[in-house]
Structure formats: structure tokens, C-alpha cells
Residue frames as a rotation matrix with the C-alpha (Angstrom) as fourth column:
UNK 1
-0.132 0.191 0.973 89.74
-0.987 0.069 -0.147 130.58
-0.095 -0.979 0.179 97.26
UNK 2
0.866 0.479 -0.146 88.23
-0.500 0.818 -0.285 127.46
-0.017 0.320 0.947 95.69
UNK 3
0.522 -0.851 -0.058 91.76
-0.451 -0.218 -0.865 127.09
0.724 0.478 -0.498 94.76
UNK 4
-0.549 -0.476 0.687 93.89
-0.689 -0.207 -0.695 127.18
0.473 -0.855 -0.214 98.23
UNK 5
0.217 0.430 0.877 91.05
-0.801 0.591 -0.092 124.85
-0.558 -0.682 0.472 99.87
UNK 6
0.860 -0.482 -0.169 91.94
0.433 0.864 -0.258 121.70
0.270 0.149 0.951 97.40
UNK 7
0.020 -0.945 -0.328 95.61
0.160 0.327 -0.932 122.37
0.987 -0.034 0.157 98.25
UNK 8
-0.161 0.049 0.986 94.68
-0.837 -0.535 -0.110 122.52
0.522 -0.843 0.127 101.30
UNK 9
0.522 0.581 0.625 92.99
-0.805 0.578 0.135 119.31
-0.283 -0.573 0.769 101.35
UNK 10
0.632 -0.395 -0.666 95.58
-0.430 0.537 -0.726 117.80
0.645 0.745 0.169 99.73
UNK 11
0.103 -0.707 0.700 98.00
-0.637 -0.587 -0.499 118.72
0.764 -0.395 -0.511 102.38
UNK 12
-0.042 0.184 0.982 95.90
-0.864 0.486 -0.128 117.19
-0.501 -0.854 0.139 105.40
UNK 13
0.894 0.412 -0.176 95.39
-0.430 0.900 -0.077 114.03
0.127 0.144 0.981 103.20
UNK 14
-0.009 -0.988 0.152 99.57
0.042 -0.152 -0.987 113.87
0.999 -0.002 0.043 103.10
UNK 15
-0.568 -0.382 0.729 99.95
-0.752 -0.120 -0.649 114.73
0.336 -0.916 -0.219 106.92
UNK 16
0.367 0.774 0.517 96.98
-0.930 0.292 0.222 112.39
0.021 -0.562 0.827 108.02
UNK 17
0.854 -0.064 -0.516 98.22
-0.081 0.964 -0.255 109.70
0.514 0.260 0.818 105.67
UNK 18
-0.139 -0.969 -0.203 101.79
-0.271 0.234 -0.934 109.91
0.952 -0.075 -0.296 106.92
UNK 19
-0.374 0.227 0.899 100.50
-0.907 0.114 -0.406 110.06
-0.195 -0.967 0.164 110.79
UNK 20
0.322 0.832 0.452 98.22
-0.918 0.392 -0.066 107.40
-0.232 -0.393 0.890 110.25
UNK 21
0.844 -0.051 -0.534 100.77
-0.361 0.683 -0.635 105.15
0.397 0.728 0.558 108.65
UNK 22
0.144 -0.835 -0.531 103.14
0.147 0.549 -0.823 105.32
0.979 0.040 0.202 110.62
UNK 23
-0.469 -0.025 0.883 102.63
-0.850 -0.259 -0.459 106.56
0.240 -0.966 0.100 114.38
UNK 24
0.464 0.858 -0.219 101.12
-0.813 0.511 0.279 102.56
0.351 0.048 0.935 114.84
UNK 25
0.773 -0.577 -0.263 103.71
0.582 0.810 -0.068 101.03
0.252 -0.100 0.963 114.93
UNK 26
0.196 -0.547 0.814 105.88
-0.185 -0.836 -0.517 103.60
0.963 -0.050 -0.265 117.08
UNK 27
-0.423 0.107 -0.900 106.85
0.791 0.529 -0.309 103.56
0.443 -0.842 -0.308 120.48
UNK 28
-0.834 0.540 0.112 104.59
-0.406 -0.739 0.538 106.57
0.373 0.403 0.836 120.59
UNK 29
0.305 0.952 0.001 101.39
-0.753 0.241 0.613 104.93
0.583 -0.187 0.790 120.44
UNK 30
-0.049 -0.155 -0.987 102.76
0.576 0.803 -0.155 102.16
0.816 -0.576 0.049 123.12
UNK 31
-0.941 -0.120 -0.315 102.88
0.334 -0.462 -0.822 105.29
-0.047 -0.879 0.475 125.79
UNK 32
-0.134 0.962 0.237 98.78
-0.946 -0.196 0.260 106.29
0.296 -0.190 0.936 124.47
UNK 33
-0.168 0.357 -0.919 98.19
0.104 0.933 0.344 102.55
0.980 -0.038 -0.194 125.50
UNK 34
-0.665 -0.244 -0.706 99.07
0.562 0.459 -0.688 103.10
0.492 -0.854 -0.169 128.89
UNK 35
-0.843 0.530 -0.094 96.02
-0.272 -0.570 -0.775 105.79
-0.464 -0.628 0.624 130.25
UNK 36
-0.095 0.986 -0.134 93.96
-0.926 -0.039 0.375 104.03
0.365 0.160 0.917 128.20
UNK 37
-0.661 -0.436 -0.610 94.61
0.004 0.812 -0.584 101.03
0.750 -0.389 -0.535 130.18
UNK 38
-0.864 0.483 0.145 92.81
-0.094 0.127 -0.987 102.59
-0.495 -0.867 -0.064 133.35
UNK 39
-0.108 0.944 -0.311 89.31
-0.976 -0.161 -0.148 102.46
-0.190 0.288 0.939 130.67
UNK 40
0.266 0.348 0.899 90.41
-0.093 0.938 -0.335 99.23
-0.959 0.005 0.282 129.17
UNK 41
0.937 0.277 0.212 90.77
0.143 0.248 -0.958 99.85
-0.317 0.928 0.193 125.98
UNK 42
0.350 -0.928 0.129 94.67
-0.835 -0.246 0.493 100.03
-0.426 -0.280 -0.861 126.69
UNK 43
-0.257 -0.287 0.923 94.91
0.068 0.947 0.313 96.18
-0.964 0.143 -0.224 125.74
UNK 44
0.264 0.860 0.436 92.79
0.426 0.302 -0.853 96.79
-0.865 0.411 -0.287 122.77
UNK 45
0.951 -0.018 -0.310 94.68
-0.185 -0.835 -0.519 99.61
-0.249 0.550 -0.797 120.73
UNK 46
0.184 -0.952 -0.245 98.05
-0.918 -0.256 0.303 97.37
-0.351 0.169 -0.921 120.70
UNK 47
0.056 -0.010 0.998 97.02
-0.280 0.960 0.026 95.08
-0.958 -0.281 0.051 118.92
UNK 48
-0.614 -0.733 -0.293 98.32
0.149 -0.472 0.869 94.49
-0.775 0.490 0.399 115.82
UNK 49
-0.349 0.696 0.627 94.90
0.929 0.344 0.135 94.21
-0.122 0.630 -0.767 114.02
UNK 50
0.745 0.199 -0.637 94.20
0.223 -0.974 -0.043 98.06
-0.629 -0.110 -0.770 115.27
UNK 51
-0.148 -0.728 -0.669 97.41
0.018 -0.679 0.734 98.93
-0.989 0.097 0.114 114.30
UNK 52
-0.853 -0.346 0.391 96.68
0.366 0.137 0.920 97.98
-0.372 0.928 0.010 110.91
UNK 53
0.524 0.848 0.076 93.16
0.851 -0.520 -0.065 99.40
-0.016 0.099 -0.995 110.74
UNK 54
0.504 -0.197 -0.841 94.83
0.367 -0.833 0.415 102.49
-0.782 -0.517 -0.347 111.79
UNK 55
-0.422 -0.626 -0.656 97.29
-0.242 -0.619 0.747 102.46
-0.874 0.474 0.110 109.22
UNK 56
-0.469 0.351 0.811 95.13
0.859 0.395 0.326 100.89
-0.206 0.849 -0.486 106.44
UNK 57
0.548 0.675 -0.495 93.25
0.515 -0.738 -0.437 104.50
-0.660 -0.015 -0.751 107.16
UNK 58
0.358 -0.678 -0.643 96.13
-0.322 -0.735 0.596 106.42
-0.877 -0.007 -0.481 106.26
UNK 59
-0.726 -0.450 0.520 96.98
0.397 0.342 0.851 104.49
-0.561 0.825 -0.070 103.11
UNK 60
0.365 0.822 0.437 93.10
0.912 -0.223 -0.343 105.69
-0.185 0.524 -0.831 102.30
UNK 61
0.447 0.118 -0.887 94.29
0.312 -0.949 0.031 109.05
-0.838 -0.291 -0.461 103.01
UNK 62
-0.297 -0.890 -0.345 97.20
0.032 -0.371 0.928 108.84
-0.954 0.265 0.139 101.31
UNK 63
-0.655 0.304 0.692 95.22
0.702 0.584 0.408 107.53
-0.281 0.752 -0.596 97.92
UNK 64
0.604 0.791 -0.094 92.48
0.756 -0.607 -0.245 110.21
-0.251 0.077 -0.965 98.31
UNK 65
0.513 -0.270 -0.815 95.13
-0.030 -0.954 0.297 112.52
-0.858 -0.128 -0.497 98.36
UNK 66
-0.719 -0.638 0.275 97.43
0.096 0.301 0.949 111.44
-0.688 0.709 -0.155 95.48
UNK 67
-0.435 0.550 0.713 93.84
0.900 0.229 0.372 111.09
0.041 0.803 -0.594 93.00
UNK 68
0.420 0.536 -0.732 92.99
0.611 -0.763 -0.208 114.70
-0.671 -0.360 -0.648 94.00
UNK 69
0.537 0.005 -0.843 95.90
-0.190 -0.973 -0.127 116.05
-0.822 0.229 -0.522 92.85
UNK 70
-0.727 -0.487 0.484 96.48
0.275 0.439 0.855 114.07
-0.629 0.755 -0.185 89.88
UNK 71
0.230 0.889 0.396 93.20
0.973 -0.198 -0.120 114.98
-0.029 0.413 -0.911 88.96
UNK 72
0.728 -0.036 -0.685 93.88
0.086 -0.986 0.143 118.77
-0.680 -0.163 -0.715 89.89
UNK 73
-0.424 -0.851 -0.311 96.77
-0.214 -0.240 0.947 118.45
-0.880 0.468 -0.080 87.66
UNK 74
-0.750 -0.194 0.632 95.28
0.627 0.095 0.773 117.08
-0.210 0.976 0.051 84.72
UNK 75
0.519 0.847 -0.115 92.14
0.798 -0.529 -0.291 119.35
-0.307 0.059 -0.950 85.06
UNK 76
-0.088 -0.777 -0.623 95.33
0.311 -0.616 0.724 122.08
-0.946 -0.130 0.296 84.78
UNK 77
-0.575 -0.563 0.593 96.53
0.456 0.381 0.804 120.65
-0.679 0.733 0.038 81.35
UNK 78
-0.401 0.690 0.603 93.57
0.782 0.601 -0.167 120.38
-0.477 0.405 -0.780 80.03
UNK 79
0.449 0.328 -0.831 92.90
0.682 -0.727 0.082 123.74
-0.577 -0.604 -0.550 80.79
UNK 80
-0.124 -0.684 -0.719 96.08
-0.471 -0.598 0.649 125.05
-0.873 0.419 -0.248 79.25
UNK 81
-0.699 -0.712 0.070 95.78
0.047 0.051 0.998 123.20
-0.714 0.700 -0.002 76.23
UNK 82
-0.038 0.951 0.307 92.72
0.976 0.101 -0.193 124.56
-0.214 0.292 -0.932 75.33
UNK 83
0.552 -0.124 -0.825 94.16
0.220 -0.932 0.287 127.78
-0.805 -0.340 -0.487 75.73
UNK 84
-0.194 -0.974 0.119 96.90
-0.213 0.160 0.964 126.91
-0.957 0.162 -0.239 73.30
């Protein structure tokens, strides 16, 4: 079980990071601008300083994910060559 939840969390760090890295700078996130527009914060979310906050997240993701399962891999090795 323990198992299946880190590749699990790998997964979403991978999908988040890719979403968050790139759906910023889509024409996507120019059509969520426009209902938030009637709050205000329409002007505020296309700018390109968000956009990069946004995707600077998703590079975090992507990093968190990538040192998980390098780590999950060598924890593996390690594993097996102790066995060995």
C-alpha cells in the first residue's frame, strides 16, 4: 500500500507539474480571465508575473517529483544489493 501511494504521488507531482507549466501561457487560461473579470481579478491572472508564479509552481512540482523517485529508486538498489 505504502508502495502504490509514493507512485501515486509521483504521478500527481508529473500531472500538476506539466499543468502548472504549461496551461499559463495557453490560450486556455486567457478564456479563465474572462469570468474572472466580472470579480476583478480577470486583469490580474494575465499577467505575466502570475503566469510565472504559476508556472514556477509546477517546476516545484516537477522537482519534488523527480527527487522522490530518484530517491525511491536508489532506496530500491540499495535494497537489492544488500540482498546480493
Amino acid at each position: 500500500m505504502r508502495r502504490l501511494l509514493h507512485v501515486l504521488f509521483i504521478l500527481y507531482c508529473a500531472e500538476a507539474g506539466f499543468f502548472l507549466l504549461v496551461v499559463p501561457w495557453s490560450p486556455s487560461w486567457e478564456r479563465l480571465a474572462g469570468p474572472l473579470a466580472t470579480i476583478g481579478a480577470g486583469a490580474v491572472i494575465v499577467e505575466p508575473i502570475v503566469r510565472g508564479a504559476v508556472s514556477g509552481f509546477g517546476l516545484v512540482h516537477f522537482v519534488w517529483g523527480a527527487h522522490d523517485l530518484l530517491g525511491w529508486i536508489e532506496r530500491r538498489r540499495s535494497r537489492e544489493s544488500l540482498r546480493t
